[in-house]
C-alpha positions as CSV (number, residue, x, y, z in Angstrom):
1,X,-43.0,43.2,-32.6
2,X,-39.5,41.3,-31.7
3,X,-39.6,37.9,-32.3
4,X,-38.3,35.1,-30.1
5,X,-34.6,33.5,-31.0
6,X,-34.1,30.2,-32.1
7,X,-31.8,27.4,-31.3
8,X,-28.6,27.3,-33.4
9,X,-28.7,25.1,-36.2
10,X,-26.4,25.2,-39.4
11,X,-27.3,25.6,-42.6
12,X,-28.8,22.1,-44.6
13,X,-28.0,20.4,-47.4
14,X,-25.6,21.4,-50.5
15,X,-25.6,24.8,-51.1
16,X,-23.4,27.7,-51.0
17,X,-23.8,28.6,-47.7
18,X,-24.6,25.4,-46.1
19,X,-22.3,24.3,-43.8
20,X,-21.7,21.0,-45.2
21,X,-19.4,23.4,-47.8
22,X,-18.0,26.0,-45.3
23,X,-16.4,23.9,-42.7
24,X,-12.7,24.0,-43.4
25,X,-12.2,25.3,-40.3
26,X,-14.1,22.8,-38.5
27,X,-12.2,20.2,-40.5
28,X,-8.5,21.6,-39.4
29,X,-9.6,21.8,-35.7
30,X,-10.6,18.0,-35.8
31,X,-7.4,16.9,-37.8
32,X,-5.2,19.0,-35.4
33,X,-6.4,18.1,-32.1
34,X,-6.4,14.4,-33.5
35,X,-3.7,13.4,-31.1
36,X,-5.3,14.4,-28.1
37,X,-8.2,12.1,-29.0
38,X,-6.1,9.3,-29.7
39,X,-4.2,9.6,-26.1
40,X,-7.8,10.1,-24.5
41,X,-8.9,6.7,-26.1
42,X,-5.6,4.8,-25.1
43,X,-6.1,5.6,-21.8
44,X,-9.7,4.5,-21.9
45,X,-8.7,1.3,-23.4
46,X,-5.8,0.9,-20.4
47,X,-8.5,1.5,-17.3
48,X,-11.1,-1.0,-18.8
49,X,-10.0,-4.0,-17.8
50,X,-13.0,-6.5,-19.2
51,X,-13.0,-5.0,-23.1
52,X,-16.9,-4.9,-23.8
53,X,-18.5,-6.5,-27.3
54,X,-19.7,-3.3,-27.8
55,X,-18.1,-0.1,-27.5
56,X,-20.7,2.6,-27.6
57,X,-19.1,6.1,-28.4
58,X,-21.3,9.2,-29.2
59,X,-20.4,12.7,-31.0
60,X,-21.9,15.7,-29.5
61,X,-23.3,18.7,-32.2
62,X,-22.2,17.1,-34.9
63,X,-24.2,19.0,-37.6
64,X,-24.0,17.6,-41.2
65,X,-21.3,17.5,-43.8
66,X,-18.2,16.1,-44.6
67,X,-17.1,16.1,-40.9
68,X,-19.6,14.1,-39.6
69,X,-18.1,10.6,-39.7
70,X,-14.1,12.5,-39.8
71,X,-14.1,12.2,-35.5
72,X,-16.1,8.8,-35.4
73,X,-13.9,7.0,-38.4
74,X,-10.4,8.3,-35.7
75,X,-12.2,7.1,-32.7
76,X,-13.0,3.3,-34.6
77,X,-9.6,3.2,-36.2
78,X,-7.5,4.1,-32.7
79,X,-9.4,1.4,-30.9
80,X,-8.7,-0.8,-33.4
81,X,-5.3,0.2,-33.8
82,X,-4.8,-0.4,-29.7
83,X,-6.8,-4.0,-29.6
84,X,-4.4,-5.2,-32.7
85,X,-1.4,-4.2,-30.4
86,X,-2.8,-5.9,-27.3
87,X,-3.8,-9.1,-28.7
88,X,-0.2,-9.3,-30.5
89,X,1.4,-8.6,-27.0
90,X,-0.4,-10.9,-25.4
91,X,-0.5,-13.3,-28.6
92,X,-4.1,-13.9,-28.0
93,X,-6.7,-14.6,-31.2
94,X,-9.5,-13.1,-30.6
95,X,-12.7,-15.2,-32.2
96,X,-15.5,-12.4,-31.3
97,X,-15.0,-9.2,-33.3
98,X,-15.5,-5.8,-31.2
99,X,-19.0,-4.0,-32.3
100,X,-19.2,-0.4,-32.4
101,X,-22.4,1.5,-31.4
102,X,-22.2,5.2,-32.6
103,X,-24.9,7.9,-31.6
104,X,-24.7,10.9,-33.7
105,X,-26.4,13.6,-31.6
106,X,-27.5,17.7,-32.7
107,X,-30.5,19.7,-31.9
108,X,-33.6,18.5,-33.9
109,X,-33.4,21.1,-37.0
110,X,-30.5,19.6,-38.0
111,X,-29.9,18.6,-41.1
112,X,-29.8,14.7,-40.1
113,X,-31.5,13.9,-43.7
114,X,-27.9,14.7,-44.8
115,X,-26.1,13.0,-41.7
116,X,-28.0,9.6,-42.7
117,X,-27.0,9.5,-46.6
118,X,-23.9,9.8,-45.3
119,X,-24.2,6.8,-43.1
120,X,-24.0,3.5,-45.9
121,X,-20.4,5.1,-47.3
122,X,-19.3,5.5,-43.8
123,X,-20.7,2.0,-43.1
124,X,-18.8,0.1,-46.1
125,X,-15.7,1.6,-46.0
126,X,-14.9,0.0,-42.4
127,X,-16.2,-3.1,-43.6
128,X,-13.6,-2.8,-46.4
129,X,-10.7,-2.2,-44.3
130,X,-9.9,-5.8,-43.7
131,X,-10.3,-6.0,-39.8
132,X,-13.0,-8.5,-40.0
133,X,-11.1,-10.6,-37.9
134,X,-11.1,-8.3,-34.8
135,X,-14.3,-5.9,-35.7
136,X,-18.1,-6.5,-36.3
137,X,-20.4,-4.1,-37.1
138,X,-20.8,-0.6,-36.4
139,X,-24.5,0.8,-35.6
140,X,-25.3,4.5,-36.6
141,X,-28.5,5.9,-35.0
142,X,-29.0,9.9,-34.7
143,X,-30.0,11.3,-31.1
144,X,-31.9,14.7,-31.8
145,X,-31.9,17.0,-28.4
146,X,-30.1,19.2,-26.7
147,X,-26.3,17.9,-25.0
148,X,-27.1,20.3,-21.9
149,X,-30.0,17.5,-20.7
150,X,-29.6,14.2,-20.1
151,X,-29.1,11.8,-23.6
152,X,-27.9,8.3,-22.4
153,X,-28.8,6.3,-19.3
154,X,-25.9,6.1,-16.5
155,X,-22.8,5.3,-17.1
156,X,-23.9,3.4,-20.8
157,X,-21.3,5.2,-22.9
158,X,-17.5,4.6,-23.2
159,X,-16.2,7.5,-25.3
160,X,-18.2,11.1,-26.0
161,X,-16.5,13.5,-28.4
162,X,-17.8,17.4,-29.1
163,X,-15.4,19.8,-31.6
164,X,-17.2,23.4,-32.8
165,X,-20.1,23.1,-30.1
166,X,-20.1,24.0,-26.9
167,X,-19.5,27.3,-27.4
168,X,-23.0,27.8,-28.5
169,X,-25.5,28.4,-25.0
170,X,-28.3,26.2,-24.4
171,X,-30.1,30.0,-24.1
172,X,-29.5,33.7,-23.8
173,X,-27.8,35.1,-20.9
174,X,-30.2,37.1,-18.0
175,X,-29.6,40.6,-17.6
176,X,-29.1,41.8,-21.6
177,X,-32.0,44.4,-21.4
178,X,-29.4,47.1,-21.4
179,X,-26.9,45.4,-24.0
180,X,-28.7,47.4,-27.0
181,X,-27.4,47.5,-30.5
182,X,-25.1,44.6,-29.1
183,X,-25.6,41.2,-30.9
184,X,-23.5,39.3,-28.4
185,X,-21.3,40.6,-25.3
186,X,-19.2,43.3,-27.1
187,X,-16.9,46.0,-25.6
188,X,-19.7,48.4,-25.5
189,X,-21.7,46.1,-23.5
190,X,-22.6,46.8,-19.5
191,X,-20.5,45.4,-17.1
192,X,-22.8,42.9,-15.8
193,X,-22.0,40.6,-18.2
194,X,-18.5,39.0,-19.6
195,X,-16.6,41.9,-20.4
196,X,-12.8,42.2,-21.9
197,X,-10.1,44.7,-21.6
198,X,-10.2,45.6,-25.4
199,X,-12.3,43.2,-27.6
200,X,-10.8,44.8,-30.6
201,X,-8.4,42.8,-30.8
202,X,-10.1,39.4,-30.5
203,X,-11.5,38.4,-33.9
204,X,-14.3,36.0,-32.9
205,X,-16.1,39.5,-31.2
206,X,-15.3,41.7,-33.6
207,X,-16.4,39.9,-36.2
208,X,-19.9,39.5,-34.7
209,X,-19.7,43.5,-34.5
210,X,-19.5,43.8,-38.4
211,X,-22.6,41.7,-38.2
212,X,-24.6,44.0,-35.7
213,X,-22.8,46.9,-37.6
214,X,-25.1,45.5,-41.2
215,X,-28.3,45.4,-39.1
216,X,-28.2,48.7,-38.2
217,X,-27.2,49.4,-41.5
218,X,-30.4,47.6,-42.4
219,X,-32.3,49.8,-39.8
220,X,-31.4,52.8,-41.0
221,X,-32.5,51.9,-44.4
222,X,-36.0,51.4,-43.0
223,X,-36.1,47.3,-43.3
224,X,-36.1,46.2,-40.2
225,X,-37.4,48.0,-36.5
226,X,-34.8,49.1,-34.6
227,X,-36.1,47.1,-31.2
228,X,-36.1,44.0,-33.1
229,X,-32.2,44.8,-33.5
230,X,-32.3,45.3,-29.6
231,X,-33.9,42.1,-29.1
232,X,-31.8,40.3,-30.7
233,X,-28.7,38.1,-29.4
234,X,-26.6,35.5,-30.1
235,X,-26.6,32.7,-27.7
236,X,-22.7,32.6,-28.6
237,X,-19.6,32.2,-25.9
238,X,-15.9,32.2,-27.7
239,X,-13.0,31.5,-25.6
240,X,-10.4,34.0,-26.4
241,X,-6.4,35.0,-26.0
242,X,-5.4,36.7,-23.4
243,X,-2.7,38.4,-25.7
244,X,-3.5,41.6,-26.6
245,X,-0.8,41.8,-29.3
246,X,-3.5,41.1,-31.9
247,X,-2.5,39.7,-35.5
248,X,-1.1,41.7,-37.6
249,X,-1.3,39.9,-40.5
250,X,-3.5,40.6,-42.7
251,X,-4.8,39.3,-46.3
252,X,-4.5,40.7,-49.9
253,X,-7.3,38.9,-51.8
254,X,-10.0,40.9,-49.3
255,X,-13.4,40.7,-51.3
256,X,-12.9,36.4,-51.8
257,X,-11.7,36.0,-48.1
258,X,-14.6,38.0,-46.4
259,X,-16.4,36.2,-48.8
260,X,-15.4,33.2,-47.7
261,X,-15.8,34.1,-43.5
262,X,-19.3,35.4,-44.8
263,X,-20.2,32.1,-45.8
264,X,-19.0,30.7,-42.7
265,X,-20.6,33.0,-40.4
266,X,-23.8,32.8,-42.3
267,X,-23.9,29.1,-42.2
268,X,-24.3,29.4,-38.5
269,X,-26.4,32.1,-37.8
270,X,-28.6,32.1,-40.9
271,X,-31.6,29.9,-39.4
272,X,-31.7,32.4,-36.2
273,X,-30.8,35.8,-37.8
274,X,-34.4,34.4,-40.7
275,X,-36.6,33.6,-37.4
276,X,-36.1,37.0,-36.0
277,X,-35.6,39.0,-39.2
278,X,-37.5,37.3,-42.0
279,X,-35.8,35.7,-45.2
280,X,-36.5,38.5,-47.3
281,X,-33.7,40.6,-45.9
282,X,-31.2,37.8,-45.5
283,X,-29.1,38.4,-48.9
284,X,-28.9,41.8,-48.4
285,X,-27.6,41.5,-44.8
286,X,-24.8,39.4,-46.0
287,X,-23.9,41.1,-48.9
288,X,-22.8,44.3,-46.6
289,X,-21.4,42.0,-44.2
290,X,-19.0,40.9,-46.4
291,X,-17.8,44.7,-47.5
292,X,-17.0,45.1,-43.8
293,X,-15.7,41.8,-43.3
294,X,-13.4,42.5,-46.5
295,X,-12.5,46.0,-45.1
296,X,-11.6,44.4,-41.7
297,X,-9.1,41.6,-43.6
298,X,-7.2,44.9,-44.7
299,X,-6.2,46.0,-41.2
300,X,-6.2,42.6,-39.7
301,X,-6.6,38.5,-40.5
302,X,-9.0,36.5,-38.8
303,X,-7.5,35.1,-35.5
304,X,-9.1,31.7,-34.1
305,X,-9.0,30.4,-30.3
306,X,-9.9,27.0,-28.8
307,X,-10.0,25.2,-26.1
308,X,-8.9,21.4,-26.2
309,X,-10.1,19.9,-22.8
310,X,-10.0,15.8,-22.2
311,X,-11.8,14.4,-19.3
312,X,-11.9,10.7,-17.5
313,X,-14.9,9.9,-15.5
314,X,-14.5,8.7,-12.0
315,X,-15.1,5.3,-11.0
């Protein structure tokens, strides 16, 4: 009998495959599209023209890890950064320091025992920075739900932030019953959903292939049913490059980077691929996946698109 999915949620704690040590990627994303966030927040700080005491500021699927103060620690340091200019423009000395009000928010299986320790290190190294005289304290509280309902009550929040999260679906797409064998909208997929010219050449799909590839491979060794295969899907929508060039580059060290992407790609689907599967045939699934993954570096390396979007609410 197939088993309902899950909600996404990465892998806890400290282990090999938890995401906490196979983020990199995450981590690149964040320091590369820092800019961006630093001109979104300067033109908050231009339209408000009464500065609050508290600026409340919230970061959407955050998960747990190193990365999970990184986007909150820019944020706090770029105000900052601005107020110092302004009061030194307008040679003002400010008595009452600016309080920060952060809300760390994922779905409820996350990992937030991890998020929390994190929390007093995060806490005393902006107290250490020497800006007493222009910031107060900064309040960490986690908000476990869902971002695609309603969190915060209208219009309470200055600044939201989300990197590596809304790409995942708040559920699975209608109309699948005919996308067999597929774990996610492939090339061989009908055409009532989102199809591509040639998904070949986009990495984030074919990567997910390799995975549906290992389950089958798992099927025909006779440890898991074949419809529980059909039934399951990845609530998982990847923007991709209308460039179909591809990458030709490719790696040499194959078995330690599909290693490495196997780790990463387990991290994230682990908790849904064990509710519908069972643990037992986890390790196994993963060890093939990372043969093809290794044999797919050869031909081709791993190709990565995002989408940066900022947005200013209307008045």
């Amino acid at each position: 009998m197939s088993r309902p999915n899950i909600a996404p949620c990465m892998n806890g704690g400290d282990k090999g495959t938890s995401y906490a040590n196979n983020s990199l990627v995450q981590n690149a994303l964040l320091l590369k599209t820092r800019p961006i966030m630093e001109d979104a927040i300067k033109g908050m700080m231009f339209n408000i023209k009464l500065l609050p005491t508290c600026i409340k500021i919230a970061d959407l699927g955050r998960a747990a890890g190193p990365n999970t103060f990184l986007t909150i620690s820019g944020v706090i340091d770029t105000i900052n950064s601005i107020r110092c200019c302004q009061q030194q423009q307008q040679h003002q000395h400010e008595n009452s320091p600016l309080e920060f009000q952060v809300f760390l928010n994922d779905l409820p299986g996350n990992d937030f025992n991890t998020v929390f320790n994190s929390g007093p290190a995060f806490c005393s190294r902006l107290s250490g920075q020497g800006k007493g005289d222009i910031m107060g304290p900064c309040f960490v509280s986690g908000v476990p739900a869902s971002f695609y309902g309603r969190l915060f009550p209208k219009k309470s929040m200055h600044f939201l932030h989300s990197s590596n999260s809304l790409h995942w679906l708040s559920k699975i797409p209608e109309r699948l019953e005919n996308n067999k064998e597929n774990i996610h909208m492939a090339k061989s997929s009908p055409p009532d959903g989102r199809s591509l010219a040639d998904l070949t050449t986009q990495d984030c799909c074919y990567i997910l292939d390799l995975l549906a590839e290992s389950l089958s491979d798992l099927v025909a060794e006779g440890l898991i049913e074949e419809s529980d295969v059909n039934s399951f899907k990845i609530p998982f929508y990847n923007p991709y490059d209308d460039d179909d060039t591809g990458n030709t580059k490719f790696v040499f060290n194959k078995y330690k980077n599909g290693q490495n992407v196997t780790n990463s790609i387990r991290t994230v689907t682990e908790s849904m691929l064990a509710t519908h599967f069972g643990e037992a045939v986890i390790d196994n699934l993963f060890a093939k996946f990372a043969l093809r993954v290794a044999h797919h570096l050869c031909k081709e390396k791993a190709k990565h698109v995002y989408l940066v979007i900022s947005m200013t609410r209307n008045k």
